[in-house]
One Martini backbone bead per residue (centre of mass of N, CA, C, O) as a GRO file, in nm:
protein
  348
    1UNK     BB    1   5.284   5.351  -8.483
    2UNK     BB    2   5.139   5.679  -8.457
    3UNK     BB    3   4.828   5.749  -8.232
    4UNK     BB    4   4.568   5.984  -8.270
    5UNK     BB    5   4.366   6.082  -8.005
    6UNK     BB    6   4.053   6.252  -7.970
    7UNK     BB    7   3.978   6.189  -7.676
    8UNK     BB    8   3.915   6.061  -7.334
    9UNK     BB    9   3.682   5.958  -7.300
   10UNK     BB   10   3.528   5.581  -7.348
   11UNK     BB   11   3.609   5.542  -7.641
   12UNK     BB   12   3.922   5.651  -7.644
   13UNK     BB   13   4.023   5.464  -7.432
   14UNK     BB   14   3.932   5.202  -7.508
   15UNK     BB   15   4.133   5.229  -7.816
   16UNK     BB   16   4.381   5.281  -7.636
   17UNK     BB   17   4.385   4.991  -7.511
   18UNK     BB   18   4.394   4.828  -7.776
   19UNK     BB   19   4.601   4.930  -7.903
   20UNK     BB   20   4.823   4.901  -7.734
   21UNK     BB   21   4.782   4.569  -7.739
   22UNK     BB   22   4.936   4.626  -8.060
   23UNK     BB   23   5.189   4.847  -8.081
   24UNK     BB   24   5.092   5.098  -8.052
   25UNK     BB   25   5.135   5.462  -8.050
   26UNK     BB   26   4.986   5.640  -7.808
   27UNK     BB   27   4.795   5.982  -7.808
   28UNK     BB   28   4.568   6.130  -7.594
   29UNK     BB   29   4.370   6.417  -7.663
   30UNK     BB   30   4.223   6.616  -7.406
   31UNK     BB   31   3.937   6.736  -7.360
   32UNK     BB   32   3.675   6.841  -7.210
   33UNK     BB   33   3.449   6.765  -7.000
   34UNK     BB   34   3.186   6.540  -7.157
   35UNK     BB   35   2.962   6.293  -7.104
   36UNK     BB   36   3.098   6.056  -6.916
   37UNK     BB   37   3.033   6.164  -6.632
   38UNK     BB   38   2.751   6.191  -6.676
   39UNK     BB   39   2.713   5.883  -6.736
   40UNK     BB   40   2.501   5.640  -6.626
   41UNK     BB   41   2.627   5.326  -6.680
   42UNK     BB   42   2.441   5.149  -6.916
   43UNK     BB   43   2.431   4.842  -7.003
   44UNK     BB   44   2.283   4.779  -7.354
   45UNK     BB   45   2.008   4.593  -7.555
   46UNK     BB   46   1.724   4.709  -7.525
   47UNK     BB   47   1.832   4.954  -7.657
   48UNK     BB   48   1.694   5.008  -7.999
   49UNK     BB   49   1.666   5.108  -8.351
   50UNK     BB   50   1.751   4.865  -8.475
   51UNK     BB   51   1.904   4.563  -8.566
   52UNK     BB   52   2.190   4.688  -8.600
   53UNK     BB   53   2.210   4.808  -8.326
   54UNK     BB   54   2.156   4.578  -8.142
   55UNK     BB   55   2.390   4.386  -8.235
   56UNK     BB   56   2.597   4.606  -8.112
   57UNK     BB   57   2.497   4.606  -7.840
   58UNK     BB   58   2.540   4.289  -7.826
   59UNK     BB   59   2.839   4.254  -7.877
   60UNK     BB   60   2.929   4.437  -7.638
   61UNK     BB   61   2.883   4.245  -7.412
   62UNK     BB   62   3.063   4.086  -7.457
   63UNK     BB   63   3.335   4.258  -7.503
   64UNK     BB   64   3.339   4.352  -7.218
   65UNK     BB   65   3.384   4.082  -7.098
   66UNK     BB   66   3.700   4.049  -7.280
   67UNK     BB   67   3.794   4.286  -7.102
   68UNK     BB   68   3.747   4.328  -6.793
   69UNK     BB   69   3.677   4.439  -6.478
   70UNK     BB   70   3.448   4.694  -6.509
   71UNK     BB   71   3.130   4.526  -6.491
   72UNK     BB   72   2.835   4.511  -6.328
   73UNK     BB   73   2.652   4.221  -6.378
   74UNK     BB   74   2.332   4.293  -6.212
   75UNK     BB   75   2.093   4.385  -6.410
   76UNK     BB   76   1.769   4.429  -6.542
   77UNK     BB   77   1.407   4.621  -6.434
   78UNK     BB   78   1.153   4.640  -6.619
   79UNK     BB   79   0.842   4.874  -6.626
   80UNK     BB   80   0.793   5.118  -6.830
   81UNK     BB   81   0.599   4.957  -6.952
   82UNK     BB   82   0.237   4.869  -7.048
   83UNK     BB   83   0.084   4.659  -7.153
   84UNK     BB   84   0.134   4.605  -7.482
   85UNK     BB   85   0.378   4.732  -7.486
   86UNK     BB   86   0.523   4.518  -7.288
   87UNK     BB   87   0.503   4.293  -7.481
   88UNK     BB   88   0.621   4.412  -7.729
   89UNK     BB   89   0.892   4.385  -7.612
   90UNK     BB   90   0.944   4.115  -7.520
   91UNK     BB   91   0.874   3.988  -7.832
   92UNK     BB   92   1.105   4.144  -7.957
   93UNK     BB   93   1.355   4.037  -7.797
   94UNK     BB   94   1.281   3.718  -7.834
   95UNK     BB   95   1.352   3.701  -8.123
   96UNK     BB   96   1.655   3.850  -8.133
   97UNK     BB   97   1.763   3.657  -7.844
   98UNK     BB   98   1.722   3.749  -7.602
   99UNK     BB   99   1.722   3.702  -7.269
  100UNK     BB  100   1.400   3.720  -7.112
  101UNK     BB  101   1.218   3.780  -6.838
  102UNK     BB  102   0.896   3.757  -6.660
  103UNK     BB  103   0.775   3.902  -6.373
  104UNK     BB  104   0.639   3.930  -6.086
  105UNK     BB  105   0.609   4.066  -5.799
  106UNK     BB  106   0.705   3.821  -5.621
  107UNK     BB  107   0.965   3.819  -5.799
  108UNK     BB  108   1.045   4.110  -5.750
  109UNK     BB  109   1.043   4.115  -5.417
  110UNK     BB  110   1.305   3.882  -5.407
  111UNK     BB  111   1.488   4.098  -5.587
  112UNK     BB  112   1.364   4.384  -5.467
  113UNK     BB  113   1.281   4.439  -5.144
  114UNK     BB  114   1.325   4.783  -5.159
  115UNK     BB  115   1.119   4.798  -5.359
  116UNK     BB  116   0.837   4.843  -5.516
  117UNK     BB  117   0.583   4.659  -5.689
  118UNK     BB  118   0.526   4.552  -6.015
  119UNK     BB  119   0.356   4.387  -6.133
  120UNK     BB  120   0.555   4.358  -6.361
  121UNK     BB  121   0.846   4.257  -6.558
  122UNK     BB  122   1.161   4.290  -6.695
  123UNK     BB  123   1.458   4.060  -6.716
  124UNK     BB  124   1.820   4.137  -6.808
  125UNK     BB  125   2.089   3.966  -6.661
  126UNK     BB  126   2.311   4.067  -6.902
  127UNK     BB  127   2.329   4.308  -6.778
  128UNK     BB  128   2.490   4.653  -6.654
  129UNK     BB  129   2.770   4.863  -6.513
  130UNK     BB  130   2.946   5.138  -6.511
  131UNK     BB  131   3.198   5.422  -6.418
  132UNK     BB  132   3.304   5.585  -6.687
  133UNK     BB  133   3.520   5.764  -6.559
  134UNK     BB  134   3.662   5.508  -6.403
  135UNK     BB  135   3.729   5.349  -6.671
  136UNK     BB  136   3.868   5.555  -6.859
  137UNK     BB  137   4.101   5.563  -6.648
  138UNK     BB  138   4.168   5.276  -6.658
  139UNK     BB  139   4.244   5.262  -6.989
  140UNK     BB  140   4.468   5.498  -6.942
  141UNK     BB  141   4.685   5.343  -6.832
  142UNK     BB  142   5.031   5.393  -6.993
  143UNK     BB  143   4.872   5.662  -7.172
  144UNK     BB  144   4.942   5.909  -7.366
  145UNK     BB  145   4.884   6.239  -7.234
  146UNK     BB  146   4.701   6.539  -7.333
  147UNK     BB  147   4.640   6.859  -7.204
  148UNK     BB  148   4.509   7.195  -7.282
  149UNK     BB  149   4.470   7.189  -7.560
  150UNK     BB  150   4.433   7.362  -7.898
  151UNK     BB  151   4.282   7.293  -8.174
  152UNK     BB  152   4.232   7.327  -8.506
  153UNK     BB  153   4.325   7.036  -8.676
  154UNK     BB  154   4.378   6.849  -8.947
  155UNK     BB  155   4.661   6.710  -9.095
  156UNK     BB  156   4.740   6.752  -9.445
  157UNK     BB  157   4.966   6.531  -9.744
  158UNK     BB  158   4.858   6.365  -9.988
  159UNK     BB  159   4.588   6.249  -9.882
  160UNK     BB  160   4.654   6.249  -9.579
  161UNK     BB  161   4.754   6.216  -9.268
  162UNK     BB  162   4.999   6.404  -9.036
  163UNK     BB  163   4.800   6.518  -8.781
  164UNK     BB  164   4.798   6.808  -8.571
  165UNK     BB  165   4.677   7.093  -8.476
  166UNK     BB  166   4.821   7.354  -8.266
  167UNK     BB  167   4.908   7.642  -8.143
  168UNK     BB  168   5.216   7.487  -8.079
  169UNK     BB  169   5.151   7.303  -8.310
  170UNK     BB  170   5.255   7.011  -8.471
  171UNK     BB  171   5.123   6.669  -8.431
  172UNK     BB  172   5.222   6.388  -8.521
  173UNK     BB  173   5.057   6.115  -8.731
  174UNK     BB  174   4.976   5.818  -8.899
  175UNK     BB  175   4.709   5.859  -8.722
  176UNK     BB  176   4.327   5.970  -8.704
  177UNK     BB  177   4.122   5.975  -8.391
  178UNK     BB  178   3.763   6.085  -8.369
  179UNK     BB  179   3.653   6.131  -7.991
  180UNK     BB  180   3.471   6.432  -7.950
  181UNK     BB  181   3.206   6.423  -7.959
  182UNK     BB  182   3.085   6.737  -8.016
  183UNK     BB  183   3.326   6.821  -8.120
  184UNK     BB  184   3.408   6.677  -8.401
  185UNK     BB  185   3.293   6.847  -8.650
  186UNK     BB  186   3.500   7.041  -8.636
  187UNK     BB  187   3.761   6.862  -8.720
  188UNK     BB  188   3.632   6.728  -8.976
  189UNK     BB  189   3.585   6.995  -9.138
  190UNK     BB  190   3.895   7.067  -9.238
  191UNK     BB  191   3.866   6.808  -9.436
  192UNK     BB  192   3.520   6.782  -9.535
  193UNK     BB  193   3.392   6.604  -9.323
  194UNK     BB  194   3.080   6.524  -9.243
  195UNK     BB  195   2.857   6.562  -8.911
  196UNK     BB  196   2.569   6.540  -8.812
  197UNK     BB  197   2.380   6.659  -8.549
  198UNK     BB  198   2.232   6.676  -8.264
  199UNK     BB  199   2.044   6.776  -8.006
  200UNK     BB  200   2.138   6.635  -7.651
  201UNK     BB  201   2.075   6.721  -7.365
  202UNK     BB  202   2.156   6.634  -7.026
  203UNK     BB  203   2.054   6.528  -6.677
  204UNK     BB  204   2.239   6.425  -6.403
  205UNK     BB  205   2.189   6.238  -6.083
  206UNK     BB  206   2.296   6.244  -5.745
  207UNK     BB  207   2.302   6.093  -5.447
  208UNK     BB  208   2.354   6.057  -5.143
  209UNK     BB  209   2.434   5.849  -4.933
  210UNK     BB  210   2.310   5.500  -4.904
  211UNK     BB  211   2.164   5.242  -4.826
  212UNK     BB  212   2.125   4.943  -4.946
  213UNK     BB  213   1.841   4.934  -5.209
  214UNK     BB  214   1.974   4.821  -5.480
  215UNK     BB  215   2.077   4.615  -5.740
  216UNK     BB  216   1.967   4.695  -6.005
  217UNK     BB  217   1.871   4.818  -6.298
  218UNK     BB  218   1.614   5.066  -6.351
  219UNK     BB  219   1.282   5.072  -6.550
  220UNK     BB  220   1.077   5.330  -6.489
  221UNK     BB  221   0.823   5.524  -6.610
  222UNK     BB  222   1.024   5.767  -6.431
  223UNK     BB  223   1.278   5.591  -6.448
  224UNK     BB  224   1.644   5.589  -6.445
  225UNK     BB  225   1.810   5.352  -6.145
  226UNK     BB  226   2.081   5.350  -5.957
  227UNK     BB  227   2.341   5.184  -5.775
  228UNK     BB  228   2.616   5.263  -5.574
  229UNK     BB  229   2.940   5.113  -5.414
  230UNK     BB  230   2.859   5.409  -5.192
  231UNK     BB  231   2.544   5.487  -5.214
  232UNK     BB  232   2.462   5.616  -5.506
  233UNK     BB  233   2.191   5.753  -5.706
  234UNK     BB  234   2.125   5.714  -5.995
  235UNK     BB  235   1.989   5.971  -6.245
  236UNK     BB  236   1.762   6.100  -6.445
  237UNK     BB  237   1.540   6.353  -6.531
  238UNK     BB  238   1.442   6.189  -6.742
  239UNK     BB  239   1.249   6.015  -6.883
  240UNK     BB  240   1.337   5.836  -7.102
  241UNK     BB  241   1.650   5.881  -7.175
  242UNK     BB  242   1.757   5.731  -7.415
  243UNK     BB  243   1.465   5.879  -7.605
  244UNK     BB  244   1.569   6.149  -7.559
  245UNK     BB  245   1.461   6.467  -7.756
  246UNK     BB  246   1.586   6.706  -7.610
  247UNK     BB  247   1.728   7.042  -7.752
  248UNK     BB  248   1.655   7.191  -7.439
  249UNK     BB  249   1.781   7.335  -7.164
  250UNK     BB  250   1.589   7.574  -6.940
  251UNK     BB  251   1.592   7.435  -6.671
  252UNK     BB  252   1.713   7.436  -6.402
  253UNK     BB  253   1.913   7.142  -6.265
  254UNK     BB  254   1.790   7.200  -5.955
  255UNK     BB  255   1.539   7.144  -6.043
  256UNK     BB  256   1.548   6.874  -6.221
  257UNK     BB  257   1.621   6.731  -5.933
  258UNK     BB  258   1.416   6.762  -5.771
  259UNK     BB  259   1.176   6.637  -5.908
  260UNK     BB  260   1.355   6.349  -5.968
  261UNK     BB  261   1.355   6.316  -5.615
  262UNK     BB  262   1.025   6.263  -5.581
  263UNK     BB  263   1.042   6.004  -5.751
  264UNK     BB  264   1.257   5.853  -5.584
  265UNK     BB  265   1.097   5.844  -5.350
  266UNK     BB  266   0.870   5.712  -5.453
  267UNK     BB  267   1.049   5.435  -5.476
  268UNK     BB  268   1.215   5.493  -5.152
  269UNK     BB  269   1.051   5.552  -4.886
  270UNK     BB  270   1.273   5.435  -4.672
  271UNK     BB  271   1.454   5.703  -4.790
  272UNK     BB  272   1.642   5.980  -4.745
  273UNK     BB  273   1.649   6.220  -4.981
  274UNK     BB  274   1.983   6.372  -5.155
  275UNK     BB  275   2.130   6.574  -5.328
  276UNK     BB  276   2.501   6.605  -5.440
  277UNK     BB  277   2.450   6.599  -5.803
  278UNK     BB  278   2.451   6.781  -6.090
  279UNK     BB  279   2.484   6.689  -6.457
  280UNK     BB  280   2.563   6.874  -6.762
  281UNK     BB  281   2.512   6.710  -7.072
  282UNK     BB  282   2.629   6.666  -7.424
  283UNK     BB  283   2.531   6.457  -7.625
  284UNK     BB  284   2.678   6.245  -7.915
  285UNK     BB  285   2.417   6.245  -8.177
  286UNK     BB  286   2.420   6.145  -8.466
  287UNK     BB  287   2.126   6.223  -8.665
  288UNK     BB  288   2.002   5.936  -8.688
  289UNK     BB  289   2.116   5.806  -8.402
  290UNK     BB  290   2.366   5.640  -8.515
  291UNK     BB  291   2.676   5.544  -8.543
  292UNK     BB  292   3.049   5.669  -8.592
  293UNK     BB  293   3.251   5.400  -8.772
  294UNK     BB  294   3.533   5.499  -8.915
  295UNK     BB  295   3.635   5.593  -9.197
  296UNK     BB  296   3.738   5.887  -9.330
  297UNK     BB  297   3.850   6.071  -9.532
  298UNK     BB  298   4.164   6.052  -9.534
  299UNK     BB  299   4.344   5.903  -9.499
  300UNK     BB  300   4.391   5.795  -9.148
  301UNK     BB  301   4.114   5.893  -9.079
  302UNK     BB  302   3.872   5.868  -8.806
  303UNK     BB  303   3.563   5.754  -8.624
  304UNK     BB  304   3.423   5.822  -8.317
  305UNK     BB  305   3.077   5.821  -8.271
  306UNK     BB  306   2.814   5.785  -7.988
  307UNK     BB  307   2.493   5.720  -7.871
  308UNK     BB  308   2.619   5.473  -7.618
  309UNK     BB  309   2.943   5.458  -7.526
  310UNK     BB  310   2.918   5.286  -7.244
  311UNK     BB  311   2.830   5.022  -7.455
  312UNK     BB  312   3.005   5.089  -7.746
  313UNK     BB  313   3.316   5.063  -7.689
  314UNK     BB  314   3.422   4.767  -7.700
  315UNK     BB  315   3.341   4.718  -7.982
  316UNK     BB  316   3.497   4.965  -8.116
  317UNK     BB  317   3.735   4.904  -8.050
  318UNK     BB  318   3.726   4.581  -8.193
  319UNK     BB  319   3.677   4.726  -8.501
  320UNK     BB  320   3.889   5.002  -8.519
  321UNK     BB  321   4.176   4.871  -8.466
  322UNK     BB  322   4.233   4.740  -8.751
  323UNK     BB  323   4.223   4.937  -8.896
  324UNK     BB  324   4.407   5.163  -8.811
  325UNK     BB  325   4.651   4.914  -8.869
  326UNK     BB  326   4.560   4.742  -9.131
  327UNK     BB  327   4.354   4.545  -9.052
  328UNK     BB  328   4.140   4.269  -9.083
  329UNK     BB  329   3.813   4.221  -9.058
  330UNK     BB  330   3.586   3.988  -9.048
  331UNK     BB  331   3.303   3.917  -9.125
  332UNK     BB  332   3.136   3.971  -8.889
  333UNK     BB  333   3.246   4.270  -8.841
  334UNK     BB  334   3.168   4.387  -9.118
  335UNK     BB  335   2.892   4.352  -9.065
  336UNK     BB  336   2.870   4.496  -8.788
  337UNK     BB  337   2.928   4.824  -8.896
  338UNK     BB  338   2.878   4.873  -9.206
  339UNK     BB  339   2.633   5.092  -9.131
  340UNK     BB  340   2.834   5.312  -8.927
  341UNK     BB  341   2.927   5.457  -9.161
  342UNK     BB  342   3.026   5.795  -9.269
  343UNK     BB  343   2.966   5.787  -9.560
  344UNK     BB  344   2.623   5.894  -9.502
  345UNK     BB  345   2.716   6.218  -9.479
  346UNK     BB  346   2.774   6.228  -9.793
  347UNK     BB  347   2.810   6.455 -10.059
  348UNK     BB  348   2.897   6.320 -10.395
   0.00000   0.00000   0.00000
């Protein structure tokens, strides 16, 4: 079976790699550098809209790890919220069943010694972070891939598709899988399956290399931020990047770097910092805010959009790939996609 994965980002990697070790021949077709590359890389399930999306990105941590290899997984320290706020946020995820420890200012100062300790924080040792660029890559190599190509649409007949249209001509294929961020609605408009989406673009700063300063994933008032084992400390421009609701992003990028470079500083006072890369991507967000995972539109032809593809690739991969080669998905599988199937976007 011959499967057209549209999408190079961290989506269509995992889903390219997993369809391989079941015997599929997969072509990847790469547009445009999209939001993989300029994603914080925080894998977790602290962050989440309902019940339903809770379990699938509880799932995907399992996922990530069963894929091996890929995920530095250092935990994660949240003071995010403060007061009542912070409490009720500690007791929704353990009633959920999450991991959740509260730390004190002096067990914080002995799990992160060079950062300013913060009266408590929430500590979720399961969580972790990848390179999602390097994971890409690294989940593609031995698939083949197409870059440079611009795509007109999807072919279908006889109610099926039959492969991808591009002006240099149409890429036969047995299965096609939309795994192109933004790019999405618009290949699937060719064949009538609607995916309304959000504007969500983000600015993500990256500084240049520090002497080791942070050991997890920080979740602070004011800021969310990593540090890579090269020593660039990444972090978004906007505060609360998760639940980040900007439509349009107005002020130049090198501007909201500076502004996040004062907080980042004021975070590691013994550190002069300065970046050297900042980066505006649109994420990917389905109009609902929930991922769309599953069959849509004609025989053959599948969706994977959602924000964020980083937490959400492995158990993607793993509910996905057996659709698209036509095998059953356990009962647990199906009740945890159930939600985020694509045809709750249609009308009539």
């Amino acid at each position: 079976m011959h499967v057209v994965i549209i999408g190079g980002g961290i989506i269509g990697a995992a889903l390219a790699h997993q369809l391989s070790t079941t015997g599929a021949r997969v072509t990847v077709i790469e547009g445009a550098a999209g939001a993989t590359p300029a994603s914080f890389g925080w894998i977790n399930a602290s962050f989440y809209l309902n019940d339903d999306h809770f379990a699938l990105r509880a799932a995907s941590l399992d996922a990530w790890r069963r894929l091996g290899g890929h995920v530095t997984w250092s935990g994660c320290l949240c003071w995010e919220e403060t007061g009542a706020a912070f409490d009720a946020q500690r007791d929704r995820l353990t009633a959920l069943g999450y991991d959740v420890d509260e730390v004190s200012a002096a067990e914080f100062a002995a799990l992160e010694p060079g950062i300013t300790a913060p009266e408590r924080a929430l500590r979720f040792a399961q969580e972790g972070v990848a390179a999602p660029a390097e994971v890409a890559e690294a989940l593609l190599s031995g698939v083949r891939r197409i870059t440079g190509v611009q795509l007109t649409g999807i072919a279908t007949a006889g109610g099926a598709v039959t492969g991808v249209e591009t002006h240099q001509g149409l890429i036969p294929a047995d299965r096609v899988v939309v795994a192109a961020g933004t790019g999405s609605p618009a290949l699937l408009d060719t064949v009538g399956v609607a995916l309304p989406m959000l504007e969500r673009p983000g600015v993500m700063l990256r500084t240049a290399p520090v002497s080791p300063v942070m050991r997890h994933i920080l979740v602070t008032p004011g800021q969310e931020v990593r540090q890579d084992a090269a020593g660039h400390i990444w972090a978004p421009t906007a505060a609360s990047h998760q639940s980040d609701e900007t439509e349009e992003i107005t002020t130049r990028p090198d501007l909201l770097a500076d502004t996040a470079l004062v907080r980042l500083q004021s975070l590691v006072p013994d550190h002069a910092l300065s970046w050297d890369r900042v980066m505006l991507a649109a994420r990917p967000v389905p109009k609902d805010g929930l991922p769309v995972i599953g069959a849509c539109g004609p025989s053959g032809l599948f969706a994977a959009v959602m924000h964020s593809g980083v937490t959400l690739a492995a158990i993607t991969a793993e509910v996905l790939a057996p659709q698209v080669m036509d095998k059953p998905l356990s009962n647990a599988q199906s009740a945890l996609v159930a939600p985020f199937a694509a045809d709750r976007f249609q009308s009539g």
